[in-house]
C-alpha positions in Angstrom: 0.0 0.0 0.0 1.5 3.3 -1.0 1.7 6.0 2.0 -1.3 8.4 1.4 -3.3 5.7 -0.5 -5.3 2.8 0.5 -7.3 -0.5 -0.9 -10.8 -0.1 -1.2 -11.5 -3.8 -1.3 -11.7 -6.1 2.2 -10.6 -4.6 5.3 -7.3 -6.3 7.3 -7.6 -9.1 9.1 -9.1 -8.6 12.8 -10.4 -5.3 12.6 -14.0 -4.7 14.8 -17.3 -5.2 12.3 -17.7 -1.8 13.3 -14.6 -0.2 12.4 -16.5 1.4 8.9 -12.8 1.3 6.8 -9.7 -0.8 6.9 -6.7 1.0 8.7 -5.0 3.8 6.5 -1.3 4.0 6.6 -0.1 7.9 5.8 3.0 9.5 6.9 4.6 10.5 9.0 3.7 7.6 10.7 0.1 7.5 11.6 -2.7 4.9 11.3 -6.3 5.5 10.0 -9.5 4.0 11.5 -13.1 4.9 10.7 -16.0 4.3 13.0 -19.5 4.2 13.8 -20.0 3.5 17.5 -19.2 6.0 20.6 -19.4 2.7 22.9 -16.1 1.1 21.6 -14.0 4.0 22.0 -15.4 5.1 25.0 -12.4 4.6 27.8 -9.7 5.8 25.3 -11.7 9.1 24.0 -12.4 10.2 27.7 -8.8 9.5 28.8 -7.4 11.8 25.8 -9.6 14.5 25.9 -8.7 15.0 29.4 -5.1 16.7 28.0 -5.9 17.2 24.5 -6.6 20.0 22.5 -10.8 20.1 22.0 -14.0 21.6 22.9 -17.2 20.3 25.0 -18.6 20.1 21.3 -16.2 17.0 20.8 -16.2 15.2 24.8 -17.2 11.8 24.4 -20.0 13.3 26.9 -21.3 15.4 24.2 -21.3 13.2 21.0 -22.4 9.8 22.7 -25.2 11.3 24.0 -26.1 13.2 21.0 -26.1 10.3 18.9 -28.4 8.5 21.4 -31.2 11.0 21.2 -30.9 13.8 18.6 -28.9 12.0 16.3 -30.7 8.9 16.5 -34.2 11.0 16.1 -32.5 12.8 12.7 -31.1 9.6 11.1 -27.4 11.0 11.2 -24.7 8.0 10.7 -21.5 8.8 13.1 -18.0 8.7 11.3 -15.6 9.0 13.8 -11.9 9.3 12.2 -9.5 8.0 14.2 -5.4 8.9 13.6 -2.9 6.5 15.4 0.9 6.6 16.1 3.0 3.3 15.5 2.8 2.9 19.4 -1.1 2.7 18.9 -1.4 5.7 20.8 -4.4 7.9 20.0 -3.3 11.1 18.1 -6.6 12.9 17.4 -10.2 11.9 17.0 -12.3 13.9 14.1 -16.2 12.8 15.0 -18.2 13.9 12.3 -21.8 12.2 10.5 -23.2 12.5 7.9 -27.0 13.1 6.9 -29.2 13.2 4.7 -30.4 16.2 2.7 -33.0 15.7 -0.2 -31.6 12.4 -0.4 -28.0 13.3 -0.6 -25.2 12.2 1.6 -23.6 15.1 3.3 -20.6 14.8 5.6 -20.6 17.3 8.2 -19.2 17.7 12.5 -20.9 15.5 14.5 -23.5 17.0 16.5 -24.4 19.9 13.7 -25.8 21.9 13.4 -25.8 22.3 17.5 -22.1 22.3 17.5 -21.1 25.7 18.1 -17.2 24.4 17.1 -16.3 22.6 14.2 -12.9 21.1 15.6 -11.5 17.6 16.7 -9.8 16.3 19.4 -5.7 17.1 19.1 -2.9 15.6 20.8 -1.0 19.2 22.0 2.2 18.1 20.9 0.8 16.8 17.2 -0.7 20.5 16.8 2.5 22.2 15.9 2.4 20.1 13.1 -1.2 19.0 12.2 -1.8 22.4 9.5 1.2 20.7 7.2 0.0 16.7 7.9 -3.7 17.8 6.7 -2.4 20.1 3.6 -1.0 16.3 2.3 -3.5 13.8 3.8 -6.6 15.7 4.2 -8.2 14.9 1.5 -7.4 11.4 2.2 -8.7 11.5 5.7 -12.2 13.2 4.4 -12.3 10.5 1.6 -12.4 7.9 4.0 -15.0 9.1 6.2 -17.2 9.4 3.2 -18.7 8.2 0.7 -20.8 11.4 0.7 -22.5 14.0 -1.8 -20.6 17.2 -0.2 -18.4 18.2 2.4 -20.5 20.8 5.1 -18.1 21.6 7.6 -18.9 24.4 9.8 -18.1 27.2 12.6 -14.2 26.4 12.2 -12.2 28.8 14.5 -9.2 30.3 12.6 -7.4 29.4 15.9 -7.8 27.8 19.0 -5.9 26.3 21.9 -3.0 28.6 20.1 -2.3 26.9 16.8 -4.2 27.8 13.6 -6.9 25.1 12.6 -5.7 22.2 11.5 -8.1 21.6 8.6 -7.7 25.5 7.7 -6.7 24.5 4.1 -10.3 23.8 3.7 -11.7 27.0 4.6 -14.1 28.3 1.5 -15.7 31.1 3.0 -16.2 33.2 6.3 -19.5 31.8 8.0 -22.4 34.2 9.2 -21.5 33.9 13.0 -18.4 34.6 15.4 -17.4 33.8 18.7 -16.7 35.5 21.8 -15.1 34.4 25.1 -13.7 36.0 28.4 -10.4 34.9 29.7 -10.8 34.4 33.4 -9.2 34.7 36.7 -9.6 33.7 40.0 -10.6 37.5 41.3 -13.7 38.0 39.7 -14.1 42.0 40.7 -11.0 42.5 39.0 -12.4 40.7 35.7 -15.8 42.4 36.0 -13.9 46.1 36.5 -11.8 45.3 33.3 -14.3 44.4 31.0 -17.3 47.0 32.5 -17.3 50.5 32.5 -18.0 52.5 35.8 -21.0 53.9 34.7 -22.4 50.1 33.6 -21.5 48.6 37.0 -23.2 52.1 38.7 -26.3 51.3 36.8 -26.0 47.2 37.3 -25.5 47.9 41.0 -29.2 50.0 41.3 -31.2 47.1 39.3 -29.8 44.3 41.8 -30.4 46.5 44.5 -34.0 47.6 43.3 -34.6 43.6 42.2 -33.5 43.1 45.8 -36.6 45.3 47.4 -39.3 43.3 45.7 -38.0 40.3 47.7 -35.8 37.4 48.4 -33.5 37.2 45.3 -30.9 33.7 45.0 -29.0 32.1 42.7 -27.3 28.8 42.2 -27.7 25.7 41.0 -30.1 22.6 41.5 -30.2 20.5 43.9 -30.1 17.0 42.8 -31.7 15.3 39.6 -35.0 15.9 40.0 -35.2 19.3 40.4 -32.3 19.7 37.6 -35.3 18.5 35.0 -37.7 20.8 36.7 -35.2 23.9 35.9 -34.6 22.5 32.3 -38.6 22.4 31.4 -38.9 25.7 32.4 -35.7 27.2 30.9 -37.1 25.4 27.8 -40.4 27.2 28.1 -38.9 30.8 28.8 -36.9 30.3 25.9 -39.3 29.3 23.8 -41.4 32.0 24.6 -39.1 34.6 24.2 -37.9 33.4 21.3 -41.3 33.6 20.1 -41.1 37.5 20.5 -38.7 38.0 17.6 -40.6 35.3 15.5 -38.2 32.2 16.1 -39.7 29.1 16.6 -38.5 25.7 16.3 -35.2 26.2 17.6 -35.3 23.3 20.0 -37.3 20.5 19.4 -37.9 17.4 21.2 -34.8 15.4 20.1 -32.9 18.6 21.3 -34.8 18.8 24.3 -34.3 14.6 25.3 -30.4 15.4 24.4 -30.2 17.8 26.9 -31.8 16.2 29.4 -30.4 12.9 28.8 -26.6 14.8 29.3 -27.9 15.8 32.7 -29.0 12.3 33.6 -25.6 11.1 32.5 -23.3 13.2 34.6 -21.5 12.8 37.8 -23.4 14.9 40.6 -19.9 15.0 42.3 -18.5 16.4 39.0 -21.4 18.0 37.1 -21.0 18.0 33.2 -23.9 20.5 32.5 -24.2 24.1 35.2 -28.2 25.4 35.2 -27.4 28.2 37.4 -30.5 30.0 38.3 -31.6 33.1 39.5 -34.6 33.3 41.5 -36.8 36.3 43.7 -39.3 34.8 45.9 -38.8 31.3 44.5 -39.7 32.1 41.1 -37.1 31.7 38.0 -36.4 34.6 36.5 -33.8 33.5 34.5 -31.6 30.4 33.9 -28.0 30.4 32.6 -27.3 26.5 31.1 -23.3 26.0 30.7 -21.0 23.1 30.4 -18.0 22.6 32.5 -15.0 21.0 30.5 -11.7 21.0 30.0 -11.2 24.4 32.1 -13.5 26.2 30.7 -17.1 27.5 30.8 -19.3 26.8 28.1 -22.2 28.9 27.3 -25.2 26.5 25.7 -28.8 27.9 26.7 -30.1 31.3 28.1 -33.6 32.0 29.2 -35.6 35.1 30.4 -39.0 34.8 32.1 -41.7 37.0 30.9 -42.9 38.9 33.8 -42.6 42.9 34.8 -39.3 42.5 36.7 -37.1 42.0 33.3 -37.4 46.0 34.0 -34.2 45.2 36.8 -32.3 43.2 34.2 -32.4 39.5 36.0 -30.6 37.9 32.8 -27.6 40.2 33.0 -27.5 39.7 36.7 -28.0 36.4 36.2 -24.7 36.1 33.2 -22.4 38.4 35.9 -23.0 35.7 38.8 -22.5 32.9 36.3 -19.4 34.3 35.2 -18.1 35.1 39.2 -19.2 31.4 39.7 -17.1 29.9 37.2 -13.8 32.0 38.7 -14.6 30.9 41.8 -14.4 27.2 40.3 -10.9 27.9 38.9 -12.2 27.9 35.9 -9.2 29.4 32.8 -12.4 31.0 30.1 -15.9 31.5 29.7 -17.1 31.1 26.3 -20.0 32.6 25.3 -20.7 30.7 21.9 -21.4 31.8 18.7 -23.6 34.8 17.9 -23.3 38.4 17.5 -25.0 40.1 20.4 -24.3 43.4 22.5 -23.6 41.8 25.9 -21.1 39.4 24.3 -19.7 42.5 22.4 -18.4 43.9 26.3 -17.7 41.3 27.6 -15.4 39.3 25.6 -11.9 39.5 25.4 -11.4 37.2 22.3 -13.4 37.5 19.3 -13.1 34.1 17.3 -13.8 34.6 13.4 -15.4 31.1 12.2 -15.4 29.6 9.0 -17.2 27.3 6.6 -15.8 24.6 4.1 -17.9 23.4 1.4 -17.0 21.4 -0.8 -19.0 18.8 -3.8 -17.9 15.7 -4.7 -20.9 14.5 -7.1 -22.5 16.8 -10.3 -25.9 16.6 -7.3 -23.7 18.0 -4.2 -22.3 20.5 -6.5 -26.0 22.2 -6.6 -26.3 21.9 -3.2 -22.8 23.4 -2.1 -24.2 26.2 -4.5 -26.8 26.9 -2.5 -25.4 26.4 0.6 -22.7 29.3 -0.1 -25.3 31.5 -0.9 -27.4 30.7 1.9 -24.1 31.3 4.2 -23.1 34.5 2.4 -26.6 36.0 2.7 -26.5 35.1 6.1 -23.3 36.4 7.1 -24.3 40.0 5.2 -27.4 39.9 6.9 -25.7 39.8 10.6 -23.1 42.3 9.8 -25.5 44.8 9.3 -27.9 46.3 11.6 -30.4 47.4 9.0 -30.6 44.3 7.3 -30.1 42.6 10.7 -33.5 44.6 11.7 -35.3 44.2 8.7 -34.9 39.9 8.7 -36.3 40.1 12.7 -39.7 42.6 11.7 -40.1 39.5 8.4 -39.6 37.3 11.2 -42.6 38.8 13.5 -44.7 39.7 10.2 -44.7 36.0 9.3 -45.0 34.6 12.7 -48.0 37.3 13.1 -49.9 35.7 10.0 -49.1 31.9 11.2 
């Protein structure tokens, strides 16, 4: 077998029924495997990911247990890429699917399109490296997790965890969204006084204490499993009726809605995977702040408002300030706020994170939808850089969900 090429016909001798290809030799030096179970590769993943180079987006947490309820619901099939050094040590793990589309195969992240990171799982020492191994094998490694129609990969940081993207020789186009995070420390004052002006913390300080007069105000998280579901059904709610106020609808369905709740069922109390901190004034939620904890950092998943006359105080941005003081407290390195252009995120972040899109056809029918796609992502993008535009799409939004 030539390096960078490999036989199509049986797979070697002794491989698992549910490795999907035979093992790929490419220099320098690492071994190929493709996959479509979670299960088998469970101890290894969660024992890598613990010093590699990833996101919550790719824990074994995340993608097992999206597989079991979203991805199952949506007909996705896994294609988890697996690279190898002679020693049979894992080097990194790409987890992507691919789904149907108007009966075309398209190979996308795992997870999408609630995967606010297109990335893998990288060994830290491989990363120095990985940009020039992918400009020669990449093509090979995305050929292998195929066959597929098109290539959809999506919300690709130009950097992260200090090296550039690995698979940045794909990048086609800028994508419609960026991210934003907020490097932390362990004194939280001295975060909040560097990223807030005097005049917003003055005007912060009179809502809390004015929120504070109309009764007893607390925040924290659940106590135990059961009353972790009872805070997810009504975050879900909230959100879905506020969302409803700018005409959105559908963002979370049922599969999302079992995924979530299925992570929280997973977890380790001791060692919680998923935060819904809440913030409460005379026992009623006014606002719940969902987050995952992993790999030293806060992730930002699912916010929700409650529609009653104290949003005059602003309980969702006290709610994001104690959040954020909680996860310093924790020892916690950064708190990412997830994809999305939005004002709060705008002061708050120190890191801005452009993300980008790779599109690519590999049959004369992907090739029309890849078309589309672009333009779909370019209108997009347009659209949220500019506040008119930006306006105009929300009043459609309400007009049409007026007339439904």
């Amino acid at each position: 077998m030539r390096p960078g090429h490999w036989s199509v016909g049986r797979p070697y001798a002794g491989v698992d029924e549910k490795t999907l290809a035979p093992v790929v030799k490419l220099r320098p030096a690492l071994s190929l495997s493709v996959h479509a179970c979670f299960e088998e590769l469970r101890s290894e993943w969660t024992a890598f990911e613990k010093h590699a180079a990833t996101t919550v987006y790719q824990s074994h947490m995340w993608c097992a247990t999206w597989q079991e309820t979203a991805g199952a619901a949506r007909g996705t099939m896994p294609r988890i890429v697996v690279a190898r050094n002679p020693a049979g040590q894992i080097v990194f793990i790409l987890p992507m699917q691919v789904r149907r589309s108007f009966g075309l195969r398209i190979l996308e992240w795992h997870g999408a399109p609630h995967c606010n990171y297109g990335y893998g799982v990288f060994a830290r020492s491989f990363l120095p490296m990985a940009g020039s191994w992918f400009n020669e094998h990449g093509a090979e490694v995305l050929e292998i997790a195929g066959p597929a129609d098109a290539i959809a990969l999506t919300d690709m940081p130009d950097a992260l965890c200090g090296h550039s993207h690995p698979l940045r020789f794909l990048f086609t186009m800028r994508g419609p969204n960026r991210s934003y995070s907020l490097a932390l420390e362990p004194n939280y004052e001295s975060v909040y006084a560097s990223r807030r002006s005097k005049e917003s913390r003055r005007t912060a300080c009179k809502k809390d204490k004015a929120l504070a007069r109309t009764g007893s105000v607390e925040f924290g998280l659940p106590r135990g499993k059961e009353e972790t579901r009872e805070v997810l059904d009504i975050m879900f709610r909230q959100q879905e009726s506020r969302l409803a106020e700018q005409g959105v609808h559908g963002a979370f369905g049922e599969a999302e809605r079992r995924f979530i709740h299925r992570l929280a069922e997973k977890q380790d109390e001791t060692r919680p995977f998923l935060l819904p901190y809440t913030l409460r004034c005379n026992g009623e939620i006014l606002a719940v702040m969902l987050g995952g904890s992993f790999g030293g950092t806060y992730w930002a998943l699912i916010s929700s408002l409650a529609s009653t006359p104290l949003r005059k105080y602003s309980p969702g941005d006290l709610a994001l300030r104690q959040t954020i003081e909680a996860a310093c407290q924790s020892g916690l390195d950064s708190f990412d706020f997830a994809a999305g252009d939005t004002s709060y995120k705008l002061h708050w972040a120190s890191d801005v994170l452009p993300l980008n899109t790779a599109l690519k056809a590999n049959t004369l029918r992907g090739f029309a939808w890849t078309a589309l796609a672009a333009l779909a992502t370019l209108v997009k993008h347009h659209v949220k850089r500019s506040p008119a535009l930006r306006q105009a799409a929300l009043g459609l939004r309400r007009w049409i969900a007026g007339r439904g």
